[in-house]
C-alpha positions in Angstrom: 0.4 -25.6 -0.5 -1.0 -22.3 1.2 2.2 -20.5 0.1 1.9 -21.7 -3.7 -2.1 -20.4 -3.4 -0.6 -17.1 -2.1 1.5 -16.5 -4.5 -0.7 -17.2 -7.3 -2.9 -15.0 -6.4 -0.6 -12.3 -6.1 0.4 -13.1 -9.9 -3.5 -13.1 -10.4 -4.0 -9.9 -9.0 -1.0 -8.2 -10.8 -2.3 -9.8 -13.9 -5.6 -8.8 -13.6 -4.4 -4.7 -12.3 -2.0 -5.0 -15.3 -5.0 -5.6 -17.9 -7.4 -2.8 -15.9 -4.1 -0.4 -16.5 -4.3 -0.7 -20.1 -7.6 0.2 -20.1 -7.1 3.0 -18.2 -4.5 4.5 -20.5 -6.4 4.2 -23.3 -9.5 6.1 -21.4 -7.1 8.8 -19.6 -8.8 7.7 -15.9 -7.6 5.6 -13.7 -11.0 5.9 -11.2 -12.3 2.7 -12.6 -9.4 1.1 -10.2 -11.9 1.8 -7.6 -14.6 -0.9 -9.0 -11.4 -3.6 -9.0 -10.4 -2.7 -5.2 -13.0 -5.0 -4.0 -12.8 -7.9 -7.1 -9.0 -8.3 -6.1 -10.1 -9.9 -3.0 -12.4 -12.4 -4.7 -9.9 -13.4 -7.0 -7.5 -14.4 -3.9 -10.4 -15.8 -2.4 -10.9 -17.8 -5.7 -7.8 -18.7 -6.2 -7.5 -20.0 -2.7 -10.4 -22.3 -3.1 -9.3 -23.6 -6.4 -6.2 -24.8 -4.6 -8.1 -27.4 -2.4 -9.5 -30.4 -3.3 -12.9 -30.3 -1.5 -13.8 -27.0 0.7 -14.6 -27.3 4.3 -18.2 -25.4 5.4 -15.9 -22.5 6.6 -14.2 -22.2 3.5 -17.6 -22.1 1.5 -19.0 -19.5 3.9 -15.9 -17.3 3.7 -16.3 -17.5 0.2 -19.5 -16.7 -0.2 -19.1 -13.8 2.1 -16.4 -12.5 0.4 -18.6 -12.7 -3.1 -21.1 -10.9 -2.0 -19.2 -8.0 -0.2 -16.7 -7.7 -2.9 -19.7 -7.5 -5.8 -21.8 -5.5 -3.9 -19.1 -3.0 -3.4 -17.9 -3.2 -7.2 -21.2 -2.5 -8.5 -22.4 0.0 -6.1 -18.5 2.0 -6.9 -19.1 1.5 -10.2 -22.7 2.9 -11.1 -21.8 5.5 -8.2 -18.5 6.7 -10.9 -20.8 6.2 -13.9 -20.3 8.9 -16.6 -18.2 11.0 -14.1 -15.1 12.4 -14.8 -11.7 11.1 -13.1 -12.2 11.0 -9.0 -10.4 14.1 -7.8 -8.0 12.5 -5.6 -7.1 10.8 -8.8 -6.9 14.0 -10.6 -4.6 15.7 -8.1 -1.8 12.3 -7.8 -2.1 12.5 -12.1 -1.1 16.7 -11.4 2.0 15.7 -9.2 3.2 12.8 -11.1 3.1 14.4 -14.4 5.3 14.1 -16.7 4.7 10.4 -17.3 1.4 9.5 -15.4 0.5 7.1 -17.6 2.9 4.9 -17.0 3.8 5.7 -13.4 -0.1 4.8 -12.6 0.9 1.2 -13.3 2.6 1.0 -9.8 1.4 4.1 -8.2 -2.3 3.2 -8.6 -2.8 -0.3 -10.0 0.3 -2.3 -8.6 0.3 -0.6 -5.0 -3.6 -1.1 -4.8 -3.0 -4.9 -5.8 -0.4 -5.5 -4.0 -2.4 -4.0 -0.9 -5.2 -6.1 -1.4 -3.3 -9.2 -1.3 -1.5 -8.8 1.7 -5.2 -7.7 3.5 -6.5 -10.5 1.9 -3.8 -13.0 4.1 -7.0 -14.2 6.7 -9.0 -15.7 3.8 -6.3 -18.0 3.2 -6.2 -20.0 6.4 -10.4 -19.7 7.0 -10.9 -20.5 3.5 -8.2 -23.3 3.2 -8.8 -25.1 6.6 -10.8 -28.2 7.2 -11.2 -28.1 10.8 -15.0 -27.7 12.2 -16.9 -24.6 12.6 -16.8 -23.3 16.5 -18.1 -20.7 19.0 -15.1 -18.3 17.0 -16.7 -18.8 13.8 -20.4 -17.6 14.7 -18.7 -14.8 16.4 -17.3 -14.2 13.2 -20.5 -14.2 11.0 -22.7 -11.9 13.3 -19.5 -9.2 13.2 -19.8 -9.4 9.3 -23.2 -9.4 9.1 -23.3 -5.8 11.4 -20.2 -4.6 9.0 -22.3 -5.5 5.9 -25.3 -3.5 7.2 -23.2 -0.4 8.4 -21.7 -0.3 5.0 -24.6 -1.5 2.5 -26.8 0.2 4.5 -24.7 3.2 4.2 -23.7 3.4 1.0 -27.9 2.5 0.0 -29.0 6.1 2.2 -26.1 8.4 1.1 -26.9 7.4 -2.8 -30.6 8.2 -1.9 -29.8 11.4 -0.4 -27.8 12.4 -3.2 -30.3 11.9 -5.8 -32.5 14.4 -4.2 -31.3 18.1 -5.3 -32.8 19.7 -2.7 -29.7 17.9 -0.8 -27.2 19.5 -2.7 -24.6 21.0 -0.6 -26.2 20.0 2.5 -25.1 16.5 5.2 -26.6 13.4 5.7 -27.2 12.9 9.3 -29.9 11.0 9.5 -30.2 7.0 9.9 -27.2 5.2 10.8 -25.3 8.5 9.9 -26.6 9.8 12.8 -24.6 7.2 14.8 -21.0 7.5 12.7 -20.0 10.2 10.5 -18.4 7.2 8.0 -20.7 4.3 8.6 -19.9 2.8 5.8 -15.9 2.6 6.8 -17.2 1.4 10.2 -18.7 -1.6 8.4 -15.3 -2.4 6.3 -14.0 -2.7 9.6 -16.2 -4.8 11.1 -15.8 -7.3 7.8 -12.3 -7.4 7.8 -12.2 -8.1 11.5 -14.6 -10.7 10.8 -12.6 -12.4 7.8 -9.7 -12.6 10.5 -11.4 -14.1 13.3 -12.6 -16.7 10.8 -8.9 -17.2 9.9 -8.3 -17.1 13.8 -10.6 -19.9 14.5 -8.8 -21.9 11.5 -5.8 -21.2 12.9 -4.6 -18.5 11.0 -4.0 -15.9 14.3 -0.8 -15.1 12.5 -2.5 -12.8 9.8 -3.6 -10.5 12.3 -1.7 -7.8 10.1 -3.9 -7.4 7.6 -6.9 -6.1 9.7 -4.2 -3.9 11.3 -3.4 -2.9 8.3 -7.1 -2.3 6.7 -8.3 -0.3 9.7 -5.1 1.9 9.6 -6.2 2.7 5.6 -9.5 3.2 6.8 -9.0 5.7 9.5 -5.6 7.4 8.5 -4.7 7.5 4.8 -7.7 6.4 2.7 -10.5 6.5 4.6 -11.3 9.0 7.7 -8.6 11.3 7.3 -8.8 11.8 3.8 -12.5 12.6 3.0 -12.7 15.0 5.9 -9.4 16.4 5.4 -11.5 19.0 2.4 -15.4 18.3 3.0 -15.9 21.2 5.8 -14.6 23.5 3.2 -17.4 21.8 0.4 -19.8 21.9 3.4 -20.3 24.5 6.0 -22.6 22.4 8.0 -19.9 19.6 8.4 -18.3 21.4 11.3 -21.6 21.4 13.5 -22.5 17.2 12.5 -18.9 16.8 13.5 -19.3 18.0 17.2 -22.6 16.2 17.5 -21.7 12.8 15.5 -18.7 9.8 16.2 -16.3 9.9 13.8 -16.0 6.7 13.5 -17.3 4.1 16.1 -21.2 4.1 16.2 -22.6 6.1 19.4 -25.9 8.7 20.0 -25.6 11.6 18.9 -24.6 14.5 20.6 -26.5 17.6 21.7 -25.2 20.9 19.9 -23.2 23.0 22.2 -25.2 26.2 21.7 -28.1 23.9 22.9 -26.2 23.0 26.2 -25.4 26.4 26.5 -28.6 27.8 26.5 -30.2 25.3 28.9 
């Protein structure tokens, strides 16, 4: 039964990116796959509880935590991109796959994103399909999601509100819990997909352990980390000095400035 649930969700999810792709021809901008990153998990997570005949109080909390991450995240990425032209990492894949874009985004952008988000979204399975008690593993779980939710709400709440003030403009955020992380809001997807795992883990879903793997390897080297800093020093000057002073990733204090040390 857990493989039939799996693989209707991938056709759910393929569906679903299939249906966003049209819509994205028609309006030449394929950023709005950003908004359905997070809603592909909530259809797997949907689909997995339709599959059972009566969820366990594990399955009910992992699906309510994976409702409110995924449509928090949808709507913040969606009134974030509102009225804005195509995301520029868009813009420069649509330059180097041209001829033909249009239809290449179907399984350069759509499909690959899709099928990305169904392989992460292996641990629901188990923690959402299992009847077995809730344990010591489980509130383990919740208090790890609960500090990923804050990291990356939290985040995502201060960098929109330092946005909206032009006197910003041009200038870091390094205040709050971006004084702890230079990408709080990446450390916090972390912390909830580690936490979606150990729910699976306490199900007895160890085996997905790939998908968190795989999600903190996005976050850090290709999507995440790596590719936002990759050109913001040259967008702002003042990145270099936060980055001396500030963890990259994993929250710690902040760091004196060198000249500082220096002079003392």
């Amino acid at each position: 039964m857990m493989q039939h649930a799996y693989t209707i969700a991938l056709l759910a999810i393929l569906l679903v990116g299939f249906i966003s792709w049209l819509f994205s021809v028609v309006k030449k901008d394929v950023s709005f796959v950003d908004s359905l990153w997070s809603l592909f998990f909530l259809l797997a997570a949907a689909v997995f509880a339709f599959e059972i005949e009566a969820l366990s109080v594990r399955g009910k909390l992992v699906l309510v935590l994976v409702a409110i991450w995924s449509l928090r995240l949808s709507v913040y990425i969606t009134a974030r991109n509102w009225g804005s032209e195509e995301d520029y990492r868009y813009q420069t894949i649509r330059k180097n796959n041209e001829p033909g874009f249009a239809l290449k985004s179907l399984y350069i952008v759509f499909g690959l994103q899709g099928v990305l988000a169904w392989f992460i979204a292996l641990p629901l399975l188990p923690a959402i399909s299992s009847g077995n008690e809730l344990g010591v593993i489980d509130i383990f779980a919740a208090a790890i999601w609960i500090i990923g939710f804050v990291f990356e709400a939290g985040g995502d709440y201060q960098l929109a509100r330092f946005k909206r003030n032009p006197e910003n403009r041009g200038r870091v955020l390094d205040t709050g819990l971006w004084k702890f992380t230079r990408h709080p809001n990446y450390f916090g997807d972390f912390c909830i997909w580690w936490a979606f795992y150990l729910f699976a883990v306490s199900a007895g879903g160890w085996w997905s352990i790939a998908s968190p793997l795989l999600m903190s390897f996005l976050l850090l080297k290709v999507s995440g980390v790596a590719m936002l800093e990759n050109t913001i020093e040259e967008r702002r000057p003042e990145y270099s000095d936060y980055i001396r002073r500030t963890n990259a990733f994993f929250p710690g204090p902040s760091r004196r400035p060198a000249h500082i040390e220096e002079s003392n």
